[in-house]
N, C-alpha and C positions, 0 to 999 in steps of 0.2 A: 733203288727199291728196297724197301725195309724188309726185316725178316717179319716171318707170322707172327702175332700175339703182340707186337712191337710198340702197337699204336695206344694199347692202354697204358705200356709199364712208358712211354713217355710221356703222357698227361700224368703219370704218377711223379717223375722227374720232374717235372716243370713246378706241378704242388712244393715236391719237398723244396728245390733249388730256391723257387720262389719265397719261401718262407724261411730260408736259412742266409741265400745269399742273392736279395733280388738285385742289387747291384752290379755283381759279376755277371750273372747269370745275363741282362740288357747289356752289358758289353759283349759278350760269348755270343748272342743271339745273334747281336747285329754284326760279327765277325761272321760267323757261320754261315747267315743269308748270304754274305759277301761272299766270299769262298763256295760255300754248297747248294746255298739256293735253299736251305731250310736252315731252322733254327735250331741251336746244341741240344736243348733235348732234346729234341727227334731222334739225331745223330746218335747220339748214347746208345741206343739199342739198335740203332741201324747196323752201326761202325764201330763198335765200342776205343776199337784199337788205335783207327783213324781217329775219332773224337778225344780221345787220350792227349794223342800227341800234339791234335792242333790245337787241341785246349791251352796246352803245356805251353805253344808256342807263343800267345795271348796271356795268360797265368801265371805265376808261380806253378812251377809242379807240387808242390806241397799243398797249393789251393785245392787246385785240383783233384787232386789223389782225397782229401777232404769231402769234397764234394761227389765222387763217385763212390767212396766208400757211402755215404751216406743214404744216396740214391740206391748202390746194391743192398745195404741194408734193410730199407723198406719194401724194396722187391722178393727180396729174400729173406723175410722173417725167422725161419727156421735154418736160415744157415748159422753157425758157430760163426768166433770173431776170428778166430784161426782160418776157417773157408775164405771168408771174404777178405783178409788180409794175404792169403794167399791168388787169391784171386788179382787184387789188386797189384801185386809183385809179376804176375804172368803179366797183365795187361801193357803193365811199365816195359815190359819187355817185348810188347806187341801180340801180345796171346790173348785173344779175348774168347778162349773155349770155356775157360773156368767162369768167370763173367757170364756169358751168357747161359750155361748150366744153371747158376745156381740164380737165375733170374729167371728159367723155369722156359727157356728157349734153346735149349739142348747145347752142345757144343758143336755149334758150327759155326764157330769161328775161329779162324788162326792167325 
C-alpha cells in the first residue's frame, strides 16, 4: 500500500522518467511488475528505499541516483541542491525520511 499523496507525485515520476529516460524507465517497469507487481514509478514514493536499491540492482547506481535526483527535484521545487543531494546520500543508505520530507509526504520513512 502506498503512502498518502503518493499517487500524484508518481504520474509526476513516470512524466519526468519518461521524458528524460524512456528506455530505462520500460526496463525498471518491467523488472518491477516482475518482482512487485507494480511499476518503478509507483514504487518511488511508495518504497523510496526499497526502489533505490532494486533499481541499483537492475541500473547503474549512478543511473539511478540521476534519476531520483531528478524526480525529487520536480517534486520538490523549493528544496536546495544541497537538501536533495543530501537526501539522496540518506536514501543510498536506506533512509528515505529526508526523500519523502522533502516530496512533501513527511518523513515516514526509514
Amino acid at each position: 500500500m502506498g503512502l498518502p499523496g503518493a499517487g500524484s507525485l508518481s504520474e509526476l515520476a513516470r512524466k519526468v522518467l519518461a521524458s528524460m529516460a524512456s528506455g530505462a524507465l520500460a526496463v525498471l517497469n518491467a523488472h518491477f511488475y516482475s518482482v512487485a507487481g507494480k511499476p518503478f514509478y509507483q514504487a518511488i514514493f511508495d518504497d523510496p528505499a526499497a526502489a533505490y536499491r532494486e533499481a541499483s540492482s537492475v541500473m547503474p547506481e549512478s543511473m539511478v541516483k540521476i534519476m531520483f535526483r531528478e524526480v525529487l527535484r520536480r517534486a520538490s521545487p523549493g528544496a536546495s541542491k544541497d537538501e536533495v543531494d543530501e537526501a539522496l546520500r540518506m536514501l543510498a543508505r536506506g533512509d528515505a525520511s529526508k526523500f519523502l520530507e522533502l516530496a512533501g509526504l513527511g518523513g515516514r520513512g526509514a
